[in-house]
BANUMI-953155 format. One record per residue: x, y, z of N, C-alpha, C in turn. Coordinates in pm, whole numbers, plus 50000, padded with zeros to 5 digits. Layout:
REM residues N
XYZXYZXYZ/...
REM end
This chain:
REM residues 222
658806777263777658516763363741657036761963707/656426754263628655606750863546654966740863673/653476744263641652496735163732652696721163672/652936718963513653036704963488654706699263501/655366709063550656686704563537656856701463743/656186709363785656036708463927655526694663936/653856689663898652946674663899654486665363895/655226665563800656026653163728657006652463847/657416667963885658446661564036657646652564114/656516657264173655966654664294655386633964259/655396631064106654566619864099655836607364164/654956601864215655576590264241655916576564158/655496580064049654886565163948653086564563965/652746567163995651546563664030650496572364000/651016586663933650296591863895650066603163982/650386617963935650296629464058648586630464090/648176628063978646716631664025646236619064102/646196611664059645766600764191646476600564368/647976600664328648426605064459647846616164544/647626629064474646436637464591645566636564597/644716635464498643416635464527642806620464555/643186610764559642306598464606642826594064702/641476591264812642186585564933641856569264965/642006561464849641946547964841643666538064804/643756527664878644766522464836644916523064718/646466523264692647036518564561646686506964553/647336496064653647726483364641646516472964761/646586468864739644946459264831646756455564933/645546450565039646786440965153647276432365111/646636424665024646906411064948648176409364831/648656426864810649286428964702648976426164553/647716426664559647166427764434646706443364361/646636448964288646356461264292645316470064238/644816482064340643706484064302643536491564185/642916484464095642446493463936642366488163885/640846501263840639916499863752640566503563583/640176492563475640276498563399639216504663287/639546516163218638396521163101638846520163019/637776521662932637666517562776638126510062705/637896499062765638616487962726636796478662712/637246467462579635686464062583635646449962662/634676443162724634876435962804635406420562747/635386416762668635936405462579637776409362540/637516423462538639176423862531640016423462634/639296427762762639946427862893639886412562974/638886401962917638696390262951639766381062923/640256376363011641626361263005640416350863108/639836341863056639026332063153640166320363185/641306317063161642116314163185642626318263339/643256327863328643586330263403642596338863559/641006340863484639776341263590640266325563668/640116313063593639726301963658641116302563745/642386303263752643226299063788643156310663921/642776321363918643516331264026641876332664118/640506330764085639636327364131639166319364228/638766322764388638626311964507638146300664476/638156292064542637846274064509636396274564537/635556277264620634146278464619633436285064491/633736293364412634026299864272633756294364201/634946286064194635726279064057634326265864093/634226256664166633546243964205632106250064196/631576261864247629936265264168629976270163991/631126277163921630846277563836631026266663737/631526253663762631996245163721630496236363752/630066234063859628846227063894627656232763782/627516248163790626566252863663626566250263568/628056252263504628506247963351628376231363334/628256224263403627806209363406626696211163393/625336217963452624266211563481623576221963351/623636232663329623666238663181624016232063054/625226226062999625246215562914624406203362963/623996199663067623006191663048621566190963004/621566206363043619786208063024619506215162854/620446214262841620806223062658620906208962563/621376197662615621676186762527620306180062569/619656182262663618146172162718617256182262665/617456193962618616356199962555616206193462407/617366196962330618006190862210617016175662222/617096164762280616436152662230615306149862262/614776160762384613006161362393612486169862221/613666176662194612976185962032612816173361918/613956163961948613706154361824612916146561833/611606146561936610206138261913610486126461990/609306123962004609086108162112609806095762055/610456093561958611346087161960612946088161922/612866097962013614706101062000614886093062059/614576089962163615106079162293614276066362289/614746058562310614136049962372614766039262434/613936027062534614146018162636614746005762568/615155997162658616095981462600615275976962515/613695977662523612945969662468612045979062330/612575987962337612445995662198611236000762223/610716003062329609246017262364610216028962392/609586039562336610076051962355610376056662491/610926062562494611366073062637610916087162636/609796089462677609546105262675609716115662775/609836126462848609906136862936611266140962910/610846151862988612416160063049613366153563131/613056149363227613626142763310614616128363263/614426124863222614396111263120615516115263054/615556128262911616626128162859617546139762958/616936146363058618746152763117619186142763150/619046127163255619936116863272620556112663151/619586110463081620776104562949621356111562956/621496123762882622246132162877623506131962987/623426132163124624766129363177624926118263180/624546106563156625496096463106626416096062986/625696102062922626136108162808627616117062816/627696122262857628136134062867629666129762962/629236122763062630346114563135630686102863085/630526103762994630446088262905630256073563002/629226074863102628856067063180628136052963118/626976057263061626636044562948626436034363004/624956034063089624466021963176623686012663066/623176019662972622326016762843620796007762871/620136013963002619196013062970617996018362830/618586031662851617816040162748619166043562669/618816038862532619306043662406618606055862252/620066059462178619666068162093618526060062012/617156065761907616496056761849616156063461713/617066076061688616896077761563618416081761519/618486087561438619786088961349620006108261369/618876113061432619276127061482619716124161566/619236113461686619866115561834621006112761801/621516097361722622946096261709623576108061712/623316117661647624456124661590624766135461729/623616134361791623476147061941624476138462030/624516128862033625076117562123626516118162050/627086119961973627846119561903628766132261927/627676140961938628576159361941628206157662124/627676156762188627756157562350628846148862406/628906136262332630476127062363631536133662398/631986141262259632576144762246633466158662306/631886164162324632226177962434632486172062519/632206162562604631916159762731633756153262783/634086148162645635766141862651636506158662702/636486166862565636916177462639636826184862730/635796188662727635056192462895635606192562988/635636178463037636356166763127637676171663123/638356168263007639836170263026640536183363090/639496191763000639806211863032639826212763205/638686206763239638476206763374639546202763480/640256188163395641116182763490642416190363473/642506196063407643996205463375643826216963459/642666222563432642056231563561642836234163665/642226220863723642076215263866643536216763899/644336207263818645836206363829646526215563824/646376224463787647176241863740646866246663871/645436244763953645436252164065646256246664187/646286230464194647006225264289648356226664280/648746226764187650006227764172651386243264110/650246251664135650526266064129651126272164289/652286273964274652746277264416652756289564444/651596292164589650826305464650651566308764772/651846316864798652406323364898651476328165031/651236327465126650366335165219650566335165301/651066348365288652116359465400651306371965504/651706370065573650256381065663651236390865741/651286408565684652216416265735651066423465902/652426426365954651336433066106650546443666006/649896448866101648776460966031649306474366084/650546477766133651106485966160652526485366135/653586496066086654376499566137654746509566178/656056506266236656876516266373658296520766329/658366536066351659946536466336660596541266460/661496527666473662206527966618663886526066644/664346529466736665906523966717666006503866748/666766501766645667136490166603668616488466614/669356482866664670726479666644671606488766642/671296502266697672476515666674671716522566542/670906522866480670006525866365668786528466420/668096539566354666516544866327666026534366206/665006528566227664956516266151663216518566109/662966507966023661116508665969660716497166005/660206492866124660106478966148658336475466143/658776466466091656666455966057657376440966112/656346430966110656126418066132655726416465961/656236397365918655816392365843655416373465921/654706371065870654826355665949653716347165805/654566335665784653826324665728652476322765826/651346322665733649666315665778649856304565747/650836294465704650706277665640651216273565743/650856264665770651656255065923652826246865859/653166249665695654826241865641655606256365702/657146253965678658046259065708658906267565577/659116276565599659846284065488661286283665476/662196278265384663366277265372664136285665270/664996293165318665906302365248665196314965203/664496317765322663246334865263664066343465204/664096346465106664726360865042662906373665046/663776382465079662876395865081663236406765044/662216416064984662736428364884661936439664968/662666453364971661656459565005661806472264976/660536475664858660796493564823660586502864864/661026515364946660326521264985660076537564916/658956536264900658626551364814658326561364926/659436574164881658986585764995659666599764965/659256610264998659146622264986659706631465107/661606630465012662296636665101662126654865112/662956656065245663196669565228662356680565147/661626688565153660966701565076661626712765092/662226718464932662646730564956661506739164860/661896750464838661106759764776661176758864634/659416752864591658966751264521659166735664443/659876726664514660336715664459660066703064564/660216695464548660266681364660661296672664580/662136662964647662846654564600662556638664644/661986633264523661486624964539661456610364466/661376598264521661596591964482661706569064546/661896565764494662256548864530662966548464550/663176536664668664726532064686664276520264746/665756510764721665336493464774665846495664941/665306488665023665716494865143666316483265193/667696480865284667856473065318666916466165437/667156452765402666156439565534667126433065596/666346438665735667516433665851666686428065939/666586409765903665476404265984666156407666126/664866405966239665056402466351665226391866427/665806392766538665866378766596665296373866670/664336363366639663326353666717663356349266884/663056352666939663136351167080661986337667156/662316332367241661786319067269661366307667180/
REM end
């Protein structure tokens, strides 16, 4: 038998060379899985879609806080460039500094519009005009966001950190713990479970392979 015809018995799916030689999970605890990919360029491997959606909430709420306060200071640069009278007050004196147009600017932008300070030339209009407008979508992208994450149904399941093979019911059995971390209640649990393993070795071969294993919950005591 052939060393590459030998690798292909022994692989599990997963790849013979990774199966011996690396001693890092396949799969994280979380069931997410570990790998890296190459040569791939980073805009092609990018879904920000689905970054925002599968991304922790402390994450998502600082990069969202930046991307607010960044379009602000990009649109308040923009009307300090169009000169001391881009802006100006109720009473038609100019408005000058930095400070001055980032507020406009998030009024702007939240389409808040207290109107102390208004546009005072026909460039700002038009900045006021394109920041509106981002600021509608913006807004909206954000709130769809938000909603996709609340309403995306997450599972969080916490297995023991060991198992045991013990007699069970007249059976040699593979027994772990699973238990809900949510203080709701789980109704009608269905569970799958594969187990990959590496029977019997005879000479020069292994027989090997998946199988769905039957689940035989246990019974809850007190």
């Amino acid at each position: 038998m052939s060393q590459e015809e030998h690798e292909e018995i022994l692989d599990l799916g997963f790849g013979s060379v990774v199966s011996r030689e690396s001693t890092r999970r396949l799969l994280n605890r979380d069931g997410t899985f570990n790998v890296r990919r190459k040569g791939l360029g980073f805009f092609r491997s990018l879904s920000v879609y689905h970054f925002l959606l599968d991304t922790t909430w402390p994450r998502f709420l600082g990069l969202t806080a930046a991307l607010y306060i960044a379009l602000n200071t990009l649109f308040a640069l923009g009307y300090v460039a169009l000169g001391p009278g881009a802006l100006a007050s109720g009473d038609g004196s100019p408005v000058t500094g930095f400070g001055s147009a980032f507020f406009f600017s998030v009024h702007t932008l939240a389409t808040i519009g207290f109107g102390h300070i208004v546009p005072g030339t026909v460039g700002a209009d038009v900045l006021v005009t394109v920041e509106s407008l981002l600021g509608l979508l913006s807004f909206g992208l954000a709130a769809g966001l938000i909603f996709a994450r609340f309403s995306r149904p997450t599972a969080r399941i916490i297995f023991s950190d060991r198992a045991v093979i013990a007699p069970y019911r007249g059976v040699t059995a593979l027994e772990f713990r699973v238990v809900n971390s949510r203080s709701n209640q789980i109704v009608e649990l269905h569970a799958r479970v594969i187990l990959a393993l590496r029977r019997g070795q005879s000479v020069g071969r292994a027989d090997e392979g998946t199988a769905d294993a039957h689940v035989q919950p246990a019974a809850r005591h007190g």
